[in-house]
Structure formats: structure tokens, C-alpha cells
C-alpha positions as CSV (number, residue, x, y, z in Angstrom):
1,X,-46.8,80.1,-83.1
2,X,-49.3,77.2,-82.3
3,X,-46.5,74.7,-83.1
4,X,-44.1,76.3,-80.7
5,X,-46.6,76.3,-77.9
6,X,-47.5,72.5,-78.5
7,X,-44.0,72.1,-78.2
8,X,-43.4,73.8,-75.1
9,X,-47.1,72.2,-73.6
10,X,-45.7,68.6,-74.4
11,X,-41.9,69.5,-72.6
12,X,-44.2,70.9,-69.4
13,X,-45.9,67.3,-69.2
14,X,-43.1,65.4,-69.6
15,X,-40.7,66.8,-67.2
16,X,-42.5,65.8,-64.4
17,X,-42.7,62.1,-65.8
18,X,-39.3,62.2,-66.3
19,X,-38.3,63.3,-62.4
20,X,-40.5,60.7,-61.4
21,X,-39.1,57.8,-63.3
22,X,-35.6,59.6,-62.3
23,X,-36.7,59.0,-58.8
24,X,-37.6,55.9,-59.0
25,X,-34.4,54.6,-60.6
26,X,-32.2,55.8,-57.7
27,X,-30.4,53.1,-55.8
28,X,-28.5,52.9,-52.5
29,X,-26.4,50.2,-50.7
30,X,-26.0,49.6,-47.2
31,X,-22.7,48.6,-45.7
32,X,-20.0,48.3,-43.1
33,X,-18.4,46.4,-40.6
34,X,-19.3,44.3,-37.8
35,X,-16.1,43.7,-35.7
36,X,-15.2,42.3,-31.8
37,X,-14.4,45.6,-30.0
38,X,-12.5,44.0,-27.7
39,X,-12.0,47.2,-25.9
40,X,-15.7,47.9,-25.5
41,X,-15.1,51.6,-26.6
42,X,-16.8,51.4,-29.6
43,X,-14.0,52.7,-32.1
44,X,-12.3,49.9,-34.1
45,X,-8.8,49.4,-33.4
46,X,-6.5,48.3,-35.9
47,X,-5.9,45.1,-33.7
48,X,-9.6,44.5,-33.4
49,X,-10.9,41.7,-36.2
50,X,-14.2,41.5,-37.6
51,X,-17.1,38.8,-37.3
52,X,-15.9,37.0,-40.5
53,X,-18.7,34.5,-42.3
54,X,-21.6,34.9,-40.4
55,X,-24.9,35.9,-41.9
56,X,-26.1,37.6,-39.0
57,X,-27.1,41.0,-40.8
58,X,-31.0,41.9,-41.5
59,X,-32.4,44.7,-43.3
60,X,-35.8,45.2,-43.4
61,X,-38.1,48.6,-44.7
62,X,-39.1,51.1,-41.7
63,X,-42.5,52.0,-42.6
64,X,-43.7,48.1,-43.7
65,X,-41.5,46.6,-41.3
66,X,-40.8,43.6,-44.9
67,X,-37.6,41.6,-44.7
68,X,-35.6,43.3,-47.6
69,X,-32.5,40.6,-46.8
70,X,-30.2,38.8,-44.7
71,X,-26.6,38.9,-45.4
72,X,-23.7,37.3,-44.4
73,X,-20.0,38.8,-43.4
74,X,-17.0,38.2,-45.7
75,X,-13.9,36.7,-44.1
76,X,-13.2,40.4,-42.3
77,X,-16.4,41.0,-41.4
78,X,-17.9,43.5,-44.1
79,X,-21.3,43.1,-45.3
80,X,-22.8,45.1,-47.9
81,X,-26.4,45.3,-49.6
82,X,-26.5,46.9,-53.1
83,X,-29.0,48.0,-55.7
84,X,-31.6,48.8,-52.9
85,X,-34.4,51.5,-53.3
86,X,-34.2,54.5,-52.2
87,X,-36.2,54.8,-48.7
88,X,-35.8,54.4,-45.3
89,X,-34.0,50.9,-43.7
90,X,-33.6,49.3,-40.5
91,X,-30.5,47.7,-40.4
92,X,-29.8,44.8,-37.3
93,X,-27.3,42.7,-36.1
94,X,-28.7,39.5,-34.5
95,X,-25.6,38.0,-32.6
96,X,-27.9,37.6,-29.1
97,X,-27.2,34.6,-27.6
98,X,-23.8,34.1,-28.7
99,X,-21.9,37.6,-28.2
100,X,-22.5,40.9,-26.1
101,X,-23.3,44.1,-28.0
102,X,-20.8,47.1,-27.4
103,X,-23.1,49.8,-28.6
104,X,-26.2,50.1,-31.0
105,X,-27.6,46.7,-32.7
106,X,-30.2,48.5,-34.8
107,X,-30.0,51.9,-36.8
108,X,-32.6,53.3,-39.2
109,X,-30.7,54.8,-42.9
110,X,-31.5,55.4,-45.7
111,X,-28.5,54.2,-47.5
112,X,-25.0,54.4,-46.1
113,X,-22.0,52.9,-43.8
114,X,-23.0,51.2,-40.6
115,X,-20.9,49.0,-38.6
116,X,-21.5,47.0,-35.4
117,X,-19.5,46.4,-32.4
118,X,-19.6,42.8,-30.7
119,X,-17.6,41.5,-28.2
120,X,-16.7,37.9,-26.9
121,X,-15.3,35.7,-23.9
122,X,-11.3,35.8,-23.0
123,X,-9.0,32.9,-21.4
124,X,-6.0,34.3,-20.5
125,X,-2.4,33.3,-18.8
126,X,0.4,31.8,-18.3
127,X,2.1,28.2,-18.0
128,X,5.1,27.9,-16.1
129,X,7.2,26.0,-13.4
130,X,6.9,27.3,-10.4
131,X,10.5,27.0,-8.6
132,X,9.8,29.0,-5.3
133,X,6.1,28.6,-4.9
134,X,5.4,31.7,-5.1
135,X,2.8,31.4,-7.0
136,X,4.4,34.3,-9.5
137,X,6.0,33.9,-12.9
138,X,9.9,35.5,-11.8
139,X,12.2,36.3,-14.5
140,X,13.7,33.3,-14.1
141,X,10.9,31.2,-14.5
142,X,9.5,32.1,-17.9
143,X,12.9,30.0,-19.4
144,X,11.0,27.1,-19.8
145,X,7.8,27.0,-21.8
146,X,4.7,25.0,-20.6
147,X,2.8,24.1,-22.9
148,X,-1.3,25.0,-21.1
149,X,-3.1,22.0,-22.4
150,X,-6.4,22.4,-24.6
151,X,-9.6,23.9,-24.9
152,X,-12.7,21.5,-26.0
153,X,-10.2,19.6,-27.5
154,X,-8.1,21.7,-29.4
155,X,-4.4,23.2,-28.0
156,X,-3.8,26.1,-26.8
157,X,-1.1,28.4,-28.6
158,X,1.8,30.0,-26.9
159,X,2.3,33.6,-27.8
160,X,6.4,33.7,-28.6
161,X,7.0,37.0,-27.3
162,X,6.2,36.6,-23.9
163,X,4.9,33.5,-23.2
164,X,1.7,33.8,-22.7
165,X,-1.6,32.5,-24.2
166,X,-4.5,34.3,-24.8
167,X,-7.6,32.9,-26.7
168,X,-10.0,36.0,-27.4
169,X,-13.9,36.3,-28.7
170,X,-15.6,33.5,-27.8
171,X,-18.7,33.0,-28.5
172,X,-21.5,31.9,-25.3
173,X,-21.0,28.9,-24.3
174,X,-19.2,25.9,-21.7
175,X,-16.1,25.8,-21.8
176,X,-13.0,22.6,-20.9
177,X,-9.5,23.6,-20.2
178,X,-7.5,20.8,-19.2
179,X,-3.9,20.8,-18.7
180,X,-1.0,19.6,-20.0
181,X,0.7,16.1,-17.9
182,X,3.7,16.5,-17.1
183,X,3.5,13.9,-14.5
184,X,6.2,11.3,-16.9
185,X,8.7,14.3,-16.1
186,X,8.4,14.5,-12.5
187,X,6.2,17.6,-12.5
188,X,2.1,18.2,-11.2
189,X,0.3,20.9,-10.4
190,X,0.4,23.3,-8.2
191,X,-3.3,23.8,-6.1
192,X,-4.4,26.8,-7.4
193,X,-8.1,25.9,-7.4
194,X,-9.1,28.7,-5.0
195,X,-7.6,31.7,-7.3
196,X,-8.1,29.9,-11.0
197,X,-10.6,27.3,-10.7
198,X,-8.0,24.7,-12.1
199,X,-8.7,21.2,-10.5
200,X,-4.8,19.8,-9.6
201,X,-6.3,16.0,-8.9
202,X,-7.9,16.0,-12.9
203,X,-6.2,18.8,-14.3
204,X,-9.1,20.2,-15.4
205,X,-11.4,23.7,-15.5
206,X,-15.0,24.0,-16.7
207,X,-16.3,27.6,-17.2
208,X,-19.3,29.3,-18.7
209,X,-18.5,31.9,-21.2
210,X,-21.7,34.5,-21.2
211,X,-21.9,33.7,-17.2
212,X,-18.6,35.4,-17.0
213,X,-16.6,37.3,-20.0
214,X,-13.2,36.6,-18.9
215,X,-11.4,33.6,-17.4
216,X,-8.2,34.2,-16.2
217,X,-5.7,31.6,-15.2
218,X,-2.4,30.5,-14.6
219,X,-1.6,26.9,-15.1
220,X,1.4,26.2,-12.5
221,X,3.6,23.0,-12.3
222,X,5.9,22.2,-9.3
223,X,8.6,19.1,-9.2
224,X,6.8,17.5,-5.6
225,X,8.5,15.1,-2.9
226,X,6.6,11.8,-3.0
227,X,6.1,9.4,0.2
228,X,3.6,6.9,0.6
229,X,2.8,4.8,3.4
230,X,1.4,1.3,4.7
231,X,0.5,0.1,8.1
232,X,1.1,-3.3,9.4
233,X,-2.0,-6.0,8.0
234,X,-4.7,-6.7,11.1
235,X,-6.4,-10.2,10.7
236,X,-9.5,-11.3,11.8
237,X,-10.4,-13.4,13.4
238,X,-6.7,-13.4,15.1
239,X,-5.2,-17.1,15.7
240,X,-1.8,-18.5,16.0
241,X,-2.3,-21.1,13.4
242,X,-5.2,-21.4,10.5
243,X,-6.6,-24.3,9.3
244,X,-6.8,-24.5,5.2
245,X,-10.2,-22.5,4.4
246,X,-10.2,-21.1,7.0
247,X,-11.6,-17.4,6.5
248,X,-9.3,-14.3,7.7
249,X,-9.7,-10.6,7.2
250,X,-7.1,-8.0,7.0
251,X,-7.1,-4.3,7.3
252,X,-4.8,-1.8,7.0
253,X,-4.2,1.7,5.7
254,X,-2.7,3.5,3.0
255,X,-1.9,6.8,3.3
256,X,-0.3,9.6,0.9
257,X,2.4,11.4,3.0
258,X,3.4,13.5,-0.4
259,X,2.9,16.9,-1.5
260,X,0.9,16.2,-4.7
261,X,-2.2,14.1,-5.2
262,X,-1.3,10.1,-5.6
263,X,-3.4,7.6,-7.3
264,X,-1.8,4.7,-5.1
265,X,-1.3,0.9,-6.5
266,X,-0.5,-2.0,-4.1
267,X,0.2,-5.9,-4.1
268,X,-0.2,-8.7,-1.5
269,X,0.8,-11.7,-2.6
270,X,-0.1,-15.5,-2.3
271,X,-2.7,-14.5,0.2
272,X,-5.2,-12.8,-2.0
273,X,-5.3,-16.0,-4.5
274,X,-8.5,-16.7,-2.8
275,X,-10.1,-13.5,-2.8
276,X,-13.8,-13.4,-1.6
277,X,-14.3,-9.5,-1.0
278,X,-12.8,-6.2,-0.8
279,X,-13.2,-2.8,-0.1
280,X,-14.8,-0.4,-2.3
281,X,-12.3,2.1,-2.2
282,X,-10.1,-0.4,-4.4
283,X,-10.5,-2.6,-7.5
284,X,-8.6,-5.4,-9.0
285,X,-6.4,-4.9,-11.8
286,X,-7.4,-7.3,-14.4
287,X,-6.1,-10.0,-14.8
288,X,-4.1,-10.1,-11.3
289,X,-5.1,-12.2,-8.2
290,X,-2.9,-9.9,-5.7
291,X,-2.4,-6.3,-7.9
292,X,-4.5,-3.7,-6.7
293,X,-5.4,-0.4,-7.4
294,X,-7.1,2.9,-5.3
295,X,-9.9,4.4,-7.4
296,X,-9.8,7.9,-6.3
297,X,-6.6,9.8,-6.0
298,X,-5.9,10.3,-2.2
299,X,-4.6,13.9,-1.1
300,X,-1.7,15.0,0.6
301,X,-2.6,13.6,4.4
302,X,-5.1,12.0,3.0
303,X,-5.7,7.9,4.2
304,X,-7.9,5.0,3.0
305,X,-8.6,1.9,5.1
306,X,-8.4,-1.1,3.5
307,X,-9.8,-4.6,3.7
308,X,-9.4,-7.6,2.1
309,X,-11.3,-11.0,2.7
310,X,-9.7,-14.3,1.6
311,X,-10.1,-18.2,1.8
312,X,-6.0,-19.7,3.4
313,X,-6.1,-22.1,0.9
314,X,-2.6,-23.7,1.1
315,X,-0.6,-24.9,3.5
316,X,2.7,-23.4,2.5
317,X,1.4,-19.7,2.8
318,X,3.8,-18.2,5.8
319,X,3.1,-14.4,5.7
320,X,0.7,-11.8,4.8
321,X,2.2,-9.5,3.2
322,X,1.5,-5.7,1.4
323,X,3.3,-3.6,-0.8
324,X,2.4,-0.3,-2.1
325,X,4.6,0.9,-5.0
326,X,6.6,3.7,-4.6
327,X,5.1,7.0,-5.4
328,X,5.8,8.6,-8.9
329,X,7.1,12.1,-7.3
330,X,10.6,12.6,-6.6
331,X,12.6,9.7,-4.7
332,X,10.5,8.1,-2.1
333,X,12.0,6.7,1.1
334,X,10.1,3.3,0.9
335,X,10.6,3.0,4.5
336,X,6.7,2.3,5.0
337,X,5.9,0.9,1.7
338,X,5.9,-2.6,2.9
339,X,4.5,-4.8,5.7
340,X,4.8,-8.3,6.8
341,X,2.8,-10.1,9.2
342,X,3.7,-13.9,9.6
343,X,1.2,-16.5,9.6
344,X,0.7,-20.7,9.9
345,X,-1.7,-22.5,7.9
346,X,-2.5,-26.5,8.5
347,X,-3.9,-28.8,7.4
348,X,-7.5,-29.7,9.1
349,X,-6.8,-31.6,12.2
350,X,-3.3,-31.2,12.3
351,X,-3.9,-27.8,14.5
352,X,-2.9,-28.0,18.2
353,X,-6.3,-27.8,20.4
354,X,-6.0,-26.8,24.1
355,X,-8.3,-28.3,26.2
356,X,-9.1,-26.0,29.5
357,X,-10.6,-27.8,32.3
358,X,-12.5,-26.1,34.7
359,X,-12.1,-26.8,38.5
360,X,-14.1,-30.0,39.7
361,X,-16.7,-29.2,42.4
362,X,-16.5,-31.4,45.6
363,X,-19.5,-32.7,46.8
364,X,-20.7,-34.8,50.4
365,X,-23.4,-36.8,50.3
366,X,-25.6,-37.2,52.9
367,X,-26.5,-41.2,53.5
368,X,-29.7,-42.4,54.2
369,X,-31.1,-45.6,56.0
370,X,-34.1,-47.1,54.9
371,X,-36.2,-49.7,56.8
372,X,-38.2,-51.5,54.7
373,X,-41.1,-53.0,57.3
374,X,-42.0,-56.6,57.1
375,X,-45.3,-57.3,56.4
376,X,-46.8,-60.6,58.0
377,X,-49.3,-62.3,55.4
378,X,-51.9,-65.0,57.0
379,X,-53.1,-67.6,54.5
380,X,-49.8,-68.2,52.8
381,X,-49.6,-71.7,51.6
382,X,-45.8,-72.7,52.9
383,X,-47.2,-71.8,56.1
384,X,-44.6,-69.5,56.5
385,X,-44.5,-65.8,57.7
386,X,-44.0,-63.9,54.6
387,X,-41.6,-61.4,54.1
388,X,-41.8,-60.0,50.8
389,X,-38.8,-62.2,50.1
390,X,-39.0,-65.1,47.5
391,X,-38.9,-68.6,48.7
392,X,-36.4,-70.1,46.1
393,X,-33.9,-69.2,48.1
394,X,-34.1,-71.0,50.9
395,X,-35.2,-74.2,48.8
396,X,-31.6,-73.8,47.1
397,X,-29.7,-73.9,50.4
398,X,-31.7,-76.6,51.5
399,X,-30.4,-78.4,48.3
400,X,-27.3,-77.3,48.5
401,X,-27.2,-79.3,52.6
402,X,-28.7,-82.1,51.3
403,X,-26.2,-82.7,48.5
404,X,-23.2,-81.5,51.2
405,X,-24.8,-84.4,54.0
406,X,-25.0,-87.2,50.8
407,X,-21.3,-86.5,49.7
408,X,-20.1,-86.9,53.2
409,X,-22.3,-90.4,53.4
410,X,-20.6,-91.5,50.7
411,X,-17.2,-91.1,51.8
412,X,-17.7,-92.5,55.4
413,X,-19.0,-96.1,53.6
414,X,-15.9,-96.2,51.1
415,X,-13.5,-95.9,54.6
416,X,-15.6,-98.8,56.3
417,X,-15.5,-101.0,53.3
């Protein structure tokens, strides 16, 4: 009897034990899905993917608030935390920053599925000639794929069935779209910056994913008529013959009579060999005396005056001529694409100088007498009155008498002899 109650005593104190280490050996997991609900309904749709390879899951314990672990999504976006004690959890996602929550990013559990809805930025559109300029992808415009261009560098995919492209989920961020060229095949595009934000000039789109969550857009090409235009060289200063190095000056416009943006280029010939300045809406092209080029693409209407200073340096220079090169859309007339203005350089000295004389002014001059008054000197040893005159003189005519009376002396004794 005492042996069977010692028995039962010893069962009574270990069954408690036993619950206790039962309880303590209990384990749960934590799992589930973290996906872009695209949607934003919060359901996962079979399209929807997950958030694949990103460790952005943390579990820590609800009532010491201690990191348990953070854990990373496989390649479809499940996460899952085994072998964890049985108590309560709070389970986060921490994709701020980078992604907009759908629904909950935090639930308490104490073991169990829970999954996380994110969602991302969206460029969306189409690529296509358009024809009629409507602005609208017809039926019979989607024959022809565009391809869009890229996105920070890398291309943007096509979707076969229909044409269009659609890059979904991204993350926060700035964003590049720039367009495919098709200028070497006679197309540009179309100026659709007011209803896509796409830049026709570069071709280009900068956006803001986080700013706004969807960029849509339509990347439209057009085949354009091209016409550009020169006006006839001004020189300063104006003359009808230069002298070599002689400084001149000559403006004129260029202006972009076509339906696209032009990024004009020009010549001018032996004139520029000299160059001393130019405008500074042009450069140079290396290694060219007389090739120019604009630096900023001039718009439909748009105009740019040019000038050009240059030393005449030769003497066999005859005109001053520009040319700027047909445009690169569709067949331009090149009735305006060149302009001649004849000129005559010299050599120094051999320019022709007309001397204007003005008028000679006629005057009469008045004459005036003078009477000088003779002053009478007493005391002067020749005894004569003195008259402010010298008296050599008269002593000369007296010689010249004397020598007169002597010669004629002379000549009446050779008779009487």
C-alpha cells in the first residue's frame, strides 16, 4: 500500500515538470509573402510578383521589444522564420523609402502566415509614327514598331502583343527616359512636351518616382519638311574697295524655317582665314578656318544673328560668301541657303582716294596808307636834315656820276687826239 502511494506521489510531481518542459519545447515559424500589389487592393493576384531578394523583414518579441531576426525574401518573395519560441511577435516590413505600403506593415502573431503588400512606380506607353498628327496611335499606325529608347541606361522592352511597353515596380527614385534617334531615317519627334514631359530638342524625360507613382507617355515620331535659311552678309565698316588688313565685320542671320528642331552648320569661305572673333552663338569646328557650327538647336521660326570679325588678308579675295548646309529633314529647297556679297581688296596704296574740296571763300581787303612822318634831327654830322633814311645811298649815286662824268672825259680826249 505505501509502495503504491509513493508511486502515485512521484507521478503527481512529475507531471507538472513534464507540461512545463513540454511547453517549453514548442516551436513556431513565421512566414509569408511580401508581393507588389500592383492593384492596391490588397489581395495577390496571380500576375502580381513578389519582392524577390531583399532582406527587408524584422521580427522582434512584443513584450521586450529584442530583435529576434532579419530575413531576407527568396527569389519570389517568401520569407520564413523557423524554430522560434512560442510567444507573441512583431513582424515588419521596412521598405520606407523605396516603395509605398498597400495595407498593414506591422502585425503582432504568435506564429503563423503574414504577407505584405508593396507597391512601386509605372512608365507606361507607346512608340509609334505618327502619320496624321493626331497625336493617337490608329490601327494603322501600330505596323511599325518604335523601339522607346532607354531608362538610366538600359532599353526598354516592347510588349509583342500590342506594342506597348510598360516597366512596372519601381523603386523611389530619379528617373532618365531618353528616346530612341531616328533622325539617320528621316524621322524626329513630335512636341509632345506639354502632355508627356518628353523634351523633342534632346529627346529626353527626367521624372521622380515617389514624387509621382506613374509616368505615362507616348514617344511619337513624325517624318518633318526641312528648310533653312540665310540672309545676305552686312559688312562693316561698308567700302567699295578694302585695303589688305583692313578689318570688316559681317552679320547675318540664320533661321530654321522647318518643322522640327535644327542644329544648323555653315561655311564661309576664304574670308574667315583670318578670323579675329565671332559670335557666341557659334563655334569653330576643329580643325576648319571657315566650318562652323550653331551650339544650340534653333526651333521652328526660331533665328540667330550672326557675326563674324576678320583681317582681308589677300588680295585675290572677290566675295564674301555663306553657306548653310541643307537641313537633315525631308528635301530642302536651298533657295536661301546661300549668299554672296562681292567685295575688292588692294593692296595698300593702290586704293582710289577722292579728294573733296570745299568751296574757296572770297575775300576784299581793305588797303591802308601809311605816312611815316619825317623827323628833323639837329646836330647830325653831314649837316644834313635827317630822315631816318641811311646815307650810303646817296654816296653810291654820287659814285656812280662821278664814274659816268670820267668815262665820258675819256672818250672826248681819244676823239681830239
Amino acid at each position: 500500500m505505501r509502495k503504491l502511494f509513493a508511486v502515485a506521489t512521484t507521478a503527481a510531481l512529475l507531471l507538472p515538470m513534464a507540461g512545463t518542459a513540454a511547453a517549453q519545447e514548442e516551436k513556431v515559424f513565421i512566414g509569408g509573402l511580401v508581393w507588389f500589389d500592383r492593384n492596391d487592393n490588397r489581395k495577390v493576384e496571380t500576375y502580381e510578383p513578389g519582392v524577390p531578394n531583399e532582406k527587408i523583414v524584422k521580427i522582434v518579441k512584443e513584450d521586450t521589444g529584442e530583435l529576434v531576426g532579419e530575413y531576407a525574401t527568396d527569389d519570389k518573395g517568401i520569407y520564413v522564420a523557423r524554430d522560434l519560441p512560442k510567444a507573441k511577435y512583431v513582424v515588419t516590413v521596412e521598405v520606407g523609402g523605396r516603395y509605398w505600403y498597400t495595407g498593414r506593415n506591422g502585425v503582432t502573431t504568435e506564429g503563423g502566415t503574414v504577407d505584405f503588400g508593396v507597391r512601386g512606380g509605372q512608365l507606361v506607353g507607346y512608340s509609334f509614327l505618327d502619320q496624321n498628327g493626331n497625336g493617337s496611335l490608329d490601327v494603322n499606325e501600330g505596323e511599325r514598331r518604335l523601339e522607346p529608347g532607354t531608362l538610366n541606361g538600359k532599353k526598354i522592352e516592347l510588349r509583342p502583343e500590342d506594342g506597348q511597353f510598360a516597366i512596372e515596380d519601381l523603386p523611389f527614385g530619379r528617373y532618365e527616359l531618353v528616346a530612341t534617334d531616328y533622325r539617320r531615317e528621316g524621322l524626329t519627334l513630335r512636341d509632345t512636351k506639354t502632355s508627356s514631359g518628353l523634351d523633342w530638342v534632346t529627346g529626353k524625360r527626367v521624372f521622380n518616382i515617389g514624387e509621382e507613382s506613374t509616368a505615362p507617355i507616348d514617344i511619337l515620331y513624325f517624318n518633318p519638311k526641312g528648310d533653312l535659311a540665310i540672309t545676305m552678309p552686312e559688312l562693316s565698316p561698308a567700302k567699295d574697295v578694302y585695303v589688305v588688313d583692313d578689318e570688316v565685320e559681317a552679320t547675318f542671320r540664320i533661321t530654321n524655317n522647318s518643322e522640327a528642331p535644327e542644329l544648323p552648320t555653315f561655311t564661309t569661305g576664304q574670308w574667315t582665314k583670318n578670323t579675329l572673333s565671332h559670335s557666341p552663338g557659334i563655334e569653330p569646328v576643329p580643325g576648319s578656318y571657315d566650318e562652323y557650327a550653331v551650339k544650340s538647336p534653333l526651333l521652328p521660326g526660331q533665328s540667330l544673328d550672326v557675326k563674324i570679325r576678320a583681317k582681308l588678308g589677300e588680295t585675290d579675295l572677290e566675295k564674301v560668301n555663306v553657306l548653310v548646309r541643307p537641313s537633315k529633314w525631308g528635301d530642302d529647297p536651298f533657295r536661301d541657303n546661300v549668299r554672296i556679297r562681292p567685295i575688292k581688296v588692294v593692296q595698300k596704296g593702290a586704293e582710289t582716294t577722292t579728294t573733296t574740296t570745299s568751296p574757296a571763300e572770297t575775300t576784299t581787303a581793305t588797303t591802308t596808307t601809311t605816312t611815316m612822318p619825317v623827323v628833323v634831327q639837329a646836330g647830325n654830322r653831314s649837316g644834313l636834315a635827317s630822315t631816318g633814311a641811311s646815307p650810303l645811298g646817296f654816296l653810291g649815286l654820287g659814285a656812280l656820276l662821278l664814274a659816268a662824268g670820267l668815262s665820258a672825259f675819256f672818250v672826248a680826249r681819244r676823239r681830239r687826239s
